[in-house]
Steps between C-alpha positions, in 0.01 A plus 500: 500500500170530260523875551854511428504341204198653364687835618809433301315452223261823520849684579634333135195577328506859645870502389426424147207739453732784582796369332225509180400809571829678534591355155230629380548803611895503345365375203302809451762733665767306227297567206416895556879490585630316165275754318615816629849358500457433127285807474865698663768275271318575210457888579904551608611251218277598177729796395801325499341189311350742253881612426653194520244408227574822292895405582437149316244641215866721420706213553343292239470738251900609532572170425247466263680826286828355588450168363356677165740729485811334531380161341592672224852478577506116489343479123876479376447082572815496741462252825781560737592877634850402381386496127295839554797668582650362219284626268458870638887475476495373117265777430696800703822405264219477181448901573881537595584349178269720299557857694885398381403439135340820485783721632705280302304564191436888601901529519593329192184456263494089469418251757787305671542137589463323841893467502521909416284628782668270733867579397430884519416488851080575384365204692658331726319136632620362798395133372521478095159322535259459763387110580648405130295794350732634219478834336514597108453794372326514111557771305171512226470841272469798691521347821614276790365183636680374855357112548558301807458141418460283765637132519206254472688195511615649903198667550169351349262770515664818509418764226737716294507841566580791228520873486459730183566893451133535685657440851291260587601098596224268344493060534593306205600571139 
């Protein structure tokens, strides 16, 4: 019974030296194999990364040019897309107005009143003022001023817009 005690336990202890040893051995076997797999991920994968980098490098720097660029747009103050439109509508009929007063003048020599162009068919406005904008059209000394004043008390905020005989819409007064 001696023996076969002292047996079993040689047999553990014979056991465990190999069971050491094998892991050992995997150890080794696991790290040459993590390093040529990382060796082979990074050889199949470094192209793409490297143009999946360019890819972002461009991506930033679109957005970068589109922010600048069309940040530009939003310098007019307005908050909502609502009152944007409004305003790229109250400056369309600002030209409209003006391209009228000019034929108008061209075919009879004088400048004509809101009420004139709009009678004789020269402008036509599908709303007589956008958002409570409302229209006037000046007439100082060899020339035409068409003014789009906008209702403060409705709108706080908001700008008046006005055209000239140099065709081009400009804020305030």
């Amino acid at each position: 019974m001696f023996y076969a005690k002292k047996d079993c336990f040689a047999a553990v202890g014979l056991f465990f030296a190999l069971l050491d040893r094998s892991v050992a051995r995997m150890e080794l076997v696991l790290s040459q194999s993590i390093g040529e797999l990382a060796h082979a991920v990074k050889s199949k994968y470094e192209g793409p990364m490297k143009s999946l980098a360019g890819i972002l490098v461009v991506l930033v720097v679109s957005l970068l040019v589109y922010k600048y660029y069309f940040g530009k747009a939003e310098s007019d103050g307005t908050a909502t897309p609502a009152q944007t439109i409004n305003i790229v509508g109250v400056k369309n009929d600002l030209i409209a107005i003006a391209q009228a007063e000019r034929a108008y003048q061209a075919e009879h020599g004088s400048y004509a009143s809101l009420d004139d162009l709009t009678s004789g068919g020269a402008v036509t406005f599908e709303k007589r003022g956008r958002q409570g904008y409302t229209y006037e059209i000046q007439n100082p000394a060899g020339g035409f001023r068409v003014v789009a004043h906008c209702p403060a008390a409705t709108n706080p905020g908001c700008n008046d817009y006005f055209i000239d005989q140099s065709m081009e819409v400009q804020t305030g007064q």
